[in-house]
N, CA and C of each residue as an Amber inpcrd file, in Angstrom:
protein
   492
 192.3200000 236.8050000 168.1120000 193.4070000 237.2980000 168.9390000
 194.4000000 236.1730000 169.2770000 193.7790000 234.7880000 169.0750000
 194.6670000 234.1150000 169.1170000 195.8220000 234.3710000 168.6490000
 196.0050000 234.6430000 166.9280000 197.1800000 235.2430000 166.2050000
 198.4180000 235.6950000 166.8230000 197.1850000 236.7090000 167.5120000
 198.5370000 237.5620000 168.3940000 199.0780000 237.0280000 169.2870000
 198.3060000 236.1930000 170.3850000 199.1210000 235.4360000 171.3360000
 199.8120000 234.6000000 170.6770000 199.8210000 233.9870000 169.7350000
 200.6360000 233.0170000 169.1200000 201.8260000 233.8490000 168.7420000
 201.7990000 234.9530000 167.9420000 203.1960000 235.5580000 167.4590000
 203.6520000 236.1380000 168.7770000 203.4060000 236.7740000 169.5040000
 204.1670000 237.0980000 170.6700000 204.8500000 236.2040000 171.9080000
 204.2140000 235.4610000 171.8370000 204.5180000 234.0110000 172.5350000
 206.0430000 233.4600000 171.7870000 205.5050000 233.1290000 170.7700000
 206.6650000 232.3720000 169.7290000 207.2300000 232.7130000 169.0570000
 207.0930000 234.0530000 168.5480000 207.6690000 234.8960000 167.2440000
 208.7110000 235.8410000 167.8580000 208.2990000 236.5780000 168.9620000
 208.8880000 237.5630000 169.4240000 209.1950000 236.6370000 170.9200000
 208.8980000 235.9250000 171.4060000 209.2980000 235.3940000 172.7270000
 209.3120000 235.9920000 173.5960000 208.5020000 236.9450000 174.2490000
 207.9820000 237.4470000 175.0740000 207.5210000 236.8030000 175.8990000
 208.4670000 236.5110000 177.3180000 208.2740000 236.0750000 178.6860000
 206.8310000 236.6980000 179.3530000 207.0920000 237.6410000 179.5430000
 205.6920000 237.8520000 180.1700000 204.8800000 238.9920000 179.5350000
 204.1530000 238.0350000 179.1140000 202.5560000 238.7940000 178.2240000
 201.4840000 238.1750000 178.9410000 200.4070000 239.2640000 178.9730000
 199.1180000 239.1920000 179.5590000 198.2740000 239.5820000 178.7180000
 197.5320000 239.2340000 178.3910000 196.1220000 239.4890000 177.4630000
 194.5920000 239.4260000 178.3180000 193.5320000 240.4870000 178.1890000
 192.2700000 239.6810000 178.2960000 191.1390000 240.5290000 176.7870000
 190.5710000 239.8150000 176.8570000 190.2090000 240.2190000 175.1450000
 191.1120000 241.3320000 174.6550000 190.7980000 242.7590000 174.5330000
 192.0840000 242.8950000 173.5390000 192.5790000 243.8350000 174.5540000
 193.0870000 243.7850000 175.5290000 193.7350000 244.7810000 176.4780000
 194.9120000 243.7430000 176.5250000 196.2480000 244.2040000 176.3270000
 197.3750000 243.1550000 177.1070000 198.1440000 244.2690000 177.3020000
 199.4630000 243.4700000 178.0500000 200.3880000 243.9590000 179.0870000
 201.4910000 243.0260000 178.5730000 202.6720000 244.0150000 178.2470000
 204.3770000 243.3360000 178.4360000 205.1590000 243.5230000 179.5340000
 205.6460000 242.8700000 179.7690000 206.5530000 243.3260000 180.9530000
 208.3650000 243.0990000 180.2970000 209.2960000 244.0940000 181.0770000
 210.3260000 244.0920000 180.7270000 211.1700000 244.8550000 181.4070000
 212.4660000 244.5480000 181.1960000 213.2980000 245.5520000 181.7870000
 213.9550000 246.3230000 180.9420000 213.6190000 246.4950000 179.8150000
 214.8000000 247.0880000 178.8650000 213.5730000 248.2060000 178.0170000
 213.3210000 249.4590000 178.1750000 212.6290000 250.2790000 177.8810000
 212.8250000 250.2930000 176.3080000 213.8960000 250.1900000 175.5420000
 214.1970000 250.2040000 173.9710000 213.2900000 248.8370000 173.8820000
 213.8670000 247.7090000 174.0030000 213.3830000 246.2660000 173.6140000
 211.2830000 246.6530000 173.4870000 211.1800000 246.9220000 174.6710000
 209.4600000 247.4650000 174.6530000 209.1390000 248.3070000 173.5900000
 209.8600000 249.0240000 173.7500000 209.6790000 249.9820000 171.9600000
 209.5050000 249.2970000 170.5270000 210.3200000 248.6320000 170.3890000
 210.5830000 247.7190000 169.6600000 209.7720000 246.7520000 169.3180000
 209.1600000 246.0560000 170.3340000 208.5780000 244.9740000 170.2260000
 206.9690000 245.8230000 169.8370000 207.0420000 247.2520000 170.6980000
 205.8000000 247.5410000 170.3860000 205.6620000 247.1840000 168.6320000
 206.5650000 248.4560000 167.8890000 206.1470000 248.4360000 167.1570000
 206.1400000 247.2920000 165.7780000 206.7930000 246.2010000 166.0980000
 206.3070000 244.9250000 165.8380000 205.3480000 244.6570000 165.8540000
 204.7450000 244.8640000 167.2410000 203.1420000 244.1720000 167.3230000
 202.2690000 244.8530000 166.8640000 202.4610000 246.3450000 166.3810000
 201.8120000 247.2260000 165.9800000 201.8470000 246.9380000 164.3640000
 202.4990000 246.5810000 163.8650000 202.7610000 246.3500000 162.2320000
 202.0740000 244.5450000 161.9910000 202.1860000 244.2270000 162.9320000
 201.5640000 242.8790000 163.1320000 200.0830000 242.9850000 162.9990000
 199.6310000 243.3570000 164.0860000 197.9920000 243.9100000 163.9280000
 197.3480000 244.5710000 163.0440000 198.1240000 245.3990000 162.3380000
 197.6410000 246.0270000 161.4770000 197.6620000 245.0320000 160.2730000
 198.6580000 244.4280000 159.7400000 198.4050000 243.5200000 158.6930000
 197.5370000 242.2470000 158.8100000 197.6950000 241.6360000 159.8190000
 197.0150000 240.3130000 160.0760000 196.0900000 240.2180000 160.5940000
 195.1260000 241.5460000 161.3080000 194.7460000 241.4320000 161.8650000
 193.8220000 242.7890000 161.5860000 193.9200000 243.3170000 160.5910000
 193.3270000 244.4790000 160.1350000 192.8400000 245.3240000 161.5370000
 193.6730000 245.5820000 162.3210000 193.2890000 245.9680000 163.6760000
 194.3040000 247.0990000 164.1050000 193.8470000 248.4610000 164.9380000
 194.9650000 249.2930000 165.0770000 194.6330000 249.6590000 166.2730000
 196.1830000 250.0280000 167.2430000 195.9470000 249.8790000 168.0260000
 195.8810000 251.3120000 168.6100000 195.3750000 251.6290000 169.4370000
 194.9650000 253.5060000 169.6370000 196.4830000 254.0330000 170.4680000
 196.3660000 255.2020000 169.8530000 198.0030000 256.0050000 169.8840000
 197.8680000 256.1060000 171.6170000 196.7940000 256.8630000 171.6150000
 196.7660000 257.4040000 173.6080000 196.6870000 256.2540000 174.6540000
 196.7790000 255.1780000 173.5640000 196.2940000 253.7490000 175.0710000
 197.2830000 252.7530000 174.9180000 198.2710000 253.5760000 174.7720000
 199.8140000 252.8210000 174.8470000 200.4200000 253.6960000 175.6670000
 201.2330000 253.0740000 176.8460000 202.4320000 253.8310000 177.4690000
 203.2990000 252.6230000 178.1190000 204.5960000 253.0660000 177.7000000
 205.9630000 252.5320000 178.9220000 206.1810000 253.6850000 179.7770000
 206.4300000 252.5710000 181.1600000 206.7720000 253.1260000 181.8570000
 207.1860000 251.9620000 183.0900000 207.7030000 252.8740000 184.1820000
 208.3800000 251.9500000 185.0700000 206.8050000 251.4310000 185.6600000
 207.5440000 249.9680000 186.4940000 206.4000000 249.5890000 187.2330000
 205.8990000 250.1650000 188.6900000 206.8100000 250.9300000 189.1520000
 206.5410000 251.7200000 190.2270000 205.5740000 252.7670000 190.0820000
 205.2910000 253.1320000 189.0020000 203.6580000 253.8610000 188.5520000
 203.0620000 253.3690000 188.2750000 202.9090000 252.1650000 188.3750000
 201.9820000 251.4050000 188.3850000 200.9200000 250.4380000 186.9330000
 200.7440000 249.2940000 186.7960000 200.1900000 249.1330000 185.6260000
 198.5380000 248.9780000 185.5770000 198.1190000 250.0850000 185.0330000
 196.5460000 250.2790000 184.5930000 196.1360000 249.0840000 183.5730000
 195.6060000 248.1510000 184.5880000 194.6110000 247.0120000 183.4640000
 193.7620000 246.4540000 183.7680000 192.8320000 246.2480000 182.9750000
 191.3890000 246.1160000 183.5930000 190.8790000 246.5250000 184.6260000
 190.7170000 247.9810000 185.2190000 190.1970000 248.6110000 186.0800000
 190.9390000 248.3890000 187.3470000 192.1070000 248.2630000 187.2260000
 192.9710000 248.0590000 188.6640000 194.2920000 248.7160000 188.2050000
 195.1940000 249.3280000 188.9420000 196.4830000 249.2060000 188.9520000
 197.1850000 248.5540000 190.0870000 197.8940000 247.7800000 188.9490000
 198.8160000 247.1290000 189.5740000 200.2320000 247.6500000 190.1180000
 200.4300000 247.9360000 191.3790000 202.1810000 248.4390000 192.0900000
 202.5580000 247.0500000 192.1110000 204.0700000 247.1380000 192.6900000
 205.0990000 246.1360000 193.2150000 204.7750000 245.6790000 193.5590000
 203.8890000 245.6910000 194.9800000 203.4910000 244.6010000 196.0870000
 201.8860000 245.1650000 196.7650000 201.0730000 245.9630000 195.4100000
 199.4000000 245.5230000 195.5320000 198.9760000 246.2830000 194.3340000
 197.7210000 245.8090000 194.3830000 197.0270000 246.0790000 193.6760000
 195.4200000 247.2110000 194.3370000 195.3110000 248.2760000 193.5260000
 193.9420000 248.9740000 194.2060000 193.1750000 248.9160000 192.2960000
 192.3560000 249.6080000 192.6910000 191.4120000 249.7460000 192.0850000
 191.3190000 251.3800000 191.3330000 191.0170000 251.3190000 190.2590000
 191.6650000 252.2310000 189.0760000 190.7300000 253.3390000 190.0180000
 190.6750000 254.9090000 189.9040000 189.8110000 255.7890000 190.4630000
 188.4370000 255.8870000 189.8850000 188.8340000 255.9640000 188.2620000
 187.8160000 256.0350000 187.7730000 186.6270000 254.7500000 187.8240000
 187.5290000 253.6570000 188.0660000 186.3920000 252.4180000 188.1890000
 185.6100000 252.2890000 189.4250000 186.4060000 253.2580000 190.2560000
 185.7520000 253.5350000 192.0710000 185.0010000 254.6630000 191.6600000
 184.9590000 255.3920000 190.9450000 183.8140000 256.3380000 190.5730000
 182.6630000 255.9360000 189.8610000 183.0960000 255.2400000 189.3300000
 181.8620000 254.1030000 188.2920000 180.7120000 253.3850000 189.0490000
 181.7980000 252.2930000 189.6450000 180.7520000 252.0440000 190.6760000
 180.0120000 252.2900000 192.2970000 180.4330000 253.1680000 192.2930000
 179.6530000 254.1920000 193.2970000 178.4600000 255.2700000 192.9570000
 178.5550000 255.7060000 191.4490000 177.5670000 256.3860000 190.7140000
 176.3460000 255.0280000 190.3820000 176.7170000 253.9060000 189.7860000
 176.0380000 253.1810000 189.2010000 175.3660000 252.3230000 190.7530000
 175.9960000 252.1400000 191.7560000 175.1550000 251.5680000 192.5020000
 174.4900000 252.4330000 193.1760000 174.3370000 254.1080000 193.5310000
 174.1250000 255.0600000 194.4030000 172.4850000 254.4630000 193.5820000
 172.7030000 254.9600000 192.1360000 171.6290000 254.6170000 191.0750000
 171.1100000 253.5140000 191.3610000 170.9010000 252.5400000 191.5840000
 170.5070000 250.9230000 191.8740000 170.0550000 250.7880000 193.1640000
 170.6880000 252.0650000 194.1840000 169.8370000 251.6190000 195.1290000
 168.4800000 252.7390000 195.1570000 168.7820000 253.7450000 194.1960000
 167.6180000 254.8970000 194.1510000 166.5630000 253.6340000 193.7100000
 166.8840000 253.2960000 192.6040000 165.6600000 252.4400000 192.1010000
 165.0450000 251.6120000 192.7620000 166.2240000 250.4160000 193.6910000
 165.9170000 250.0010000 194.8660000 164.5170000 250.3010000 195.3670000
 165.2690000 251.2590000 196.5190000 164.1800000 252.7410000 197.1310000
 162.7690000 252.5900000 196.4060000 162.7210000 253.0310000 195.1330000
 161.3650000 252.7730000 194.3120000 160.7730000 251.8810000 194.0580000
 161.0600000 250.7490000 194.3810000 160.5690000 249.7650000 194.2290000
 160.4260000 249.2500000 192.6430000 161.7730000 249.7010000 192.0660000
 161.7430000 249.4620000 190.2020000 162.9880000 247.9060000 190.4840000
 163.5790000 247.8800000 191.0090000 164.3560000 246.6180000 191.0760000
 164.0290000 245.7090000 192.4980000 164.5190000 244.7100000 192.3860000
 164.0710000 243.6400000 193.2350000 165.0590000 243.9950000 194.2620000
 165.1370000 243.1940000 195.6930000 165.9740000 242.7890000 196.4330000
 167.0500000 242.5250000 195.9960000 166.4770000 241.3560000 195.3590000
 167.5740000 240.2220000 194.7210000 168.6980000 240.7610000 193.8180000
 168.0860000 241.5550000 192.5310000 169.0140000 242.5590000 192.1020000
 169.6120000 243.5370000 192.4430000 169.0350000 244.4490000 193.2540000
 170.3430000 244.9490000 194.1380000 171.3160000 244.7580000 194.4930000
 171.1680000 243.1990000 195.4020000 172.1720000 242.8790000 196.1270000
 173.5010000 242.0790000 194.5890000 172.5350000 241.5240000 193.8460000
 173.3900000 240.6310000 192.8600000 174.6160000 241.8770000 192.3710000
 173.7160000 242.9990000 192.4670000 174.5560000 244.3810000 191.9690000
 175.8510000 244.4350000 193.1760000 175.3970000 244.5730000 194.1670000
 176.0150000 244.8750000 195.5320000 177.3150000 244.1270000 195.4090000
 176.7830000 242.6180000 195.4580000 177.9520000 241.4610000 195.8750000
 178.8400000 241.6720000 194.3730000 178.6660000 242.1110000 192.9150000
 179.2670000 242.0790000 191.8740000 180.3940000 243.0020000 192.1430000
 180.2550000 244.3110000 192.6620000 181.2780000 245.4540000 192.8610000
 182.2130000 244.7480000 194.3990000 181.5670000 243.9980000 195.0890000
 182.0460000 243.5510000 196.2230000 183.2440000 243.1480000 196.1430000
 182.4780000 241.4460000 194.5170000 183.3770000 240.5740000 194.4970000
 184.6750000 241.4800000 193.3280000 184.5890000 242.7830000 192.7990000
 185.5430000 243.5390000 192.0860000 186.9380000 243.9590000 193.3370000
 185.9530000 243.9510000 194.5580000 187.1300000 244.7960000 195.4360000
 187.4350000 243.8310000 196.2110000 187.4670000 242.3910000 196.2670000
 188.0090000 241.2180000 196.6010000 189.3120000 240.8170000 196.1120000
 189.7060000 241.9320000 194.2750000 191.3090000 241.5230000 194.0100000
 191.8860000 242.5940000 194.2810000 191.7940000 243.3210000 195.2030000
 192.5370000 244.4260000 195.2710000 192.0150000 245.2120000 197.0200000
 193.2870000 245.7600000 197.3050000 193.2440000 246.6810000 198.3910000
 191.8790000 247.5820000 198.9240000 190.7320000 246.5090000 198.7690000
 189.6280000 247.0030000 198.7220000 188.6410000 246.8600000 200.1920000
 189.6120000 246.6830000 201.3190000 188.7080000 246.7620000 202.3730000
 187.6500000 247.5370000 202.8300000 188.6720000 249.0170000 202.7150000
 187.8970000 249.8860000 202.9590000 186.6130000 250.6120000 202.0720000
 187.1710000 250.2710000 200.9940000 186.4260000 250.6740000 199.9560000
 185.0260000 250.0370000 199.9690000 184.7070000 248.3820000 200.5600000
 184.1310000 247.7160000 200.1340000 183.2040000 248.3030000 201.9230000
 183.7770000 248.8980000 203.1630000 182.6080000 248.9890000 203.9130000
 182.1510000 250.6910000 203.5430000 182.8040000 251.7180000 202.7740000
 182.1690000 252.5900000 202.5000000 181.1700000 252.2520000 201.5760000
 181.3860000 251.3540000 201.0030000 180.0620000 251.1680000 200.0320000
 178.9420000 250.5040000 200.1420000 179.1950000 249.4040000 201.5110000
 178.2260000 248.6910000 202.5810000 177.3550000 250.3250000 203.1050000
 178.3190000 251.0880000 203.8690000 177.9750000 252.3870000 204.6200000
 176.8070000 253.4370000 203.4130000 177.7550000 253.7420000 202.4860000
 176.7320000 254.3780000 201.4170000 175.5040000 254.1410000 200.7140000
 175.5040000 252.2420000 201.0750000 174.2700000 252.1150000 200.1170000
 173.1130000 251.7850000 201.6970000 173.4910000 251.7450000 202.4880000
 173.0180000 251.4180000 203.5980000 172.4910000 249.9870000 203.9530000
 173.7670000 248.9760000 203.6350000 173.8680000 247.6640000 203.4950000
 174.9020000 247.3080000 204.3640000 175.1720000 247.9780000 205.5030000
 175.8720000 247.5470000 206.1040000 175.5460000 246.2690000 207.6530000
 173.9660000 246.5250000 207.3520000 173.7940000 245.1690000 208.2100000
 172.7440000 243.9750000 207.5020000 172.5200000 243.1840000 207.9120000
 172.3230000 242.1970000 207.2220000 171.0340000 242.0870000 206.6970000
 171.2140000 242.7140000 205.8420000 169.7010000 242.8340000 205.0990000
 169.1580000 241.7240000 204.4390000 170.4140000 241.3580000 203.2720000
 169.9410000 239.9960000 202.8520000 170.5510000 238.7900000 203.9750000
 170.4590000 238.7090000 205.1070000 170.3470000 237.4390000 205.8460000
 172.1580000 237.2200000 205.7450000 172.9720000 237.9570000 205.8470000
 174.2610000 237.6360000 205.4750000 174.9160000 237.1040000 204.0640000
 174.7360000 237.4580000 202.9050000 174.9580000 237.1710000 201.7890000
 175.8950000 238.0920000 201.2890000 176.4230000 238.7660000 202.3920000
 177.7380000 239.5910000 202.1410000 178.6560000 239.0930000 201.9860000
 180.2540000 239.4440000 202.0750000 181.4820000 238.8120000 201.8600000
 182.6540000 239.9620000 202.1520000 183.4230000 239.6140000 203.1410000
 184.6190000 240.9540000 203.4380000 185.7140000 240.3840000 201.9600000
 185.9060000 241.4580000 201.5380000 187.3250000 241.1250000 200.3330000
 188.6170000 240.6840000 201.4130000 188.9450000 240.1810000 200.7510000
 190.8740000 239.9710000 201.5000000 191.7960000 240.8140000 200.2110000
 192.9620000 240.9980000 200.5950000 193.6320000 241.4320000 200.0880000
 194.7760000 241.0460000 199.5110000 194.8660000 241.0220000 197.9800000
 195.7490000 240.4820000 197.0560000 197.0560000 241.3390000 196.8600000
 197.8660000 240.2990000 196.4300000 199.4540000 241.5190000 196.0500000
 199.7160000 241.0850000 194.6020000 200.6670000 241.4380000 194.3450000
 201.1940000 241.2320000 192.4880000 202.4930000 242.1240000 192.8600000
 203.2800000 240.9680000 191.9110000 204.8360000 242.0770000 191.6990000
 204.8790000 241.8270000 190.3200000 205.1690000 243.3680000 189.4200000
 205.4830000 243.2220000 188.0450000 206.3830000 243.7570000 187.7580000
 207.0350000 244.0250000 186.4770000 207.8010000 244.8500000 186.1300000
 207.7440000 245.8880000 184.8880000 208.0980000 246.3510000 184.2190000
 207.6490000 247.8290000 183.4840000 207.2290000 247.0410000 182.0930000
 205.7430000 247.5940000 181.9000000 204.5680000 247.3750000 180.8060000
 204.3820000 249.0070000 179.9030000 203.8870000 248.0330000 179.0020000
 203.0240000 248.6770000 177.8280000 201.9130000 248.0440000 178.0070000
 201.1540000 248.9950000 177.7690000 199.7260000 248.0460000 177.5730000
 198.7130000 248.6160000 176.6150000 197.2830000 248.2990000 176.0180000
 196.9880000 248.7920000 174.9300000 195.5500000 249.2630000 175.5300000
């Protein structure tokens, strides 16, 4: 993937690109230019990179709807947490603490589980989120000896993406 950061970087000069393994994000103000460049990078990947990129997991759009990446969307001035990734991990830890309960996982893993979704809602508008899920798993007092952590709350300003 280097490739690609290299041609988009230098080839196409694209100010602001974001990548994390193969999910990235353009930003721009000119809705044609994004078109454009998409399908550059799309003819790019495909040759050099014998790689294609999926039709439904591309969209432009303004940044005021926000940009879906890596389990967060990003607005103007914050960031929350995608729905479906707040559904994810609320199913998967409800599960972790059943097992918990049974005595099939440790303490220790629980909580390593616990503090992992914690430290997810630490980049994003996740206060509340993070004591309903203290409240739901019934970790809201100090079970492990204080090895909790309140999230703070992050902002981001972008401007209108594609992303893959």
């Amino acid at each position: 993937m280097n490739e690609l950061d290299q041609f988009i970087k230098h080839t196409l000069k694209v100010k602001h690109y974001f990548r994390y393994a193969d999910d990235f994000v353009l930003l721009g103000d000119n809705k044609n230019v994004l078109q454009r460049q998409l399908n550059i990078i799309d003819n790019f990947i495909k040759q050099e990179l014998s790689l294609v990129i999926h039709p439904n997991k591309v969209s432009i759009k303004k940044y005021t709807q926000g940009i879906d990446f890596l389990g967060y969307v990003v607005l103007p001035y914050h960031i929350v947490l995608r729905t479906k990734t707040r559904r994810r991990m609320f199913r998967k830890l409800t599960e972790k603490k059943r097992l918990w309960q049974m005595g099939e996982i440790t303490d220790e893993r629980f909580n390593q589980s616990l503090q992992s979704y914690l430290g997810m809602l630490k980049h994003c508008r996740g206060f509340g989120l993070a004591e309903k899920l203290r409240n739901e798993t019934g970790m809201n007092k100090s079970l492990f000896y204080g090895h909790f952590f309140i999230p703070t709350i992050s902002t981001g300003k972008l401007l209108t993406s594609f992303s893959r």
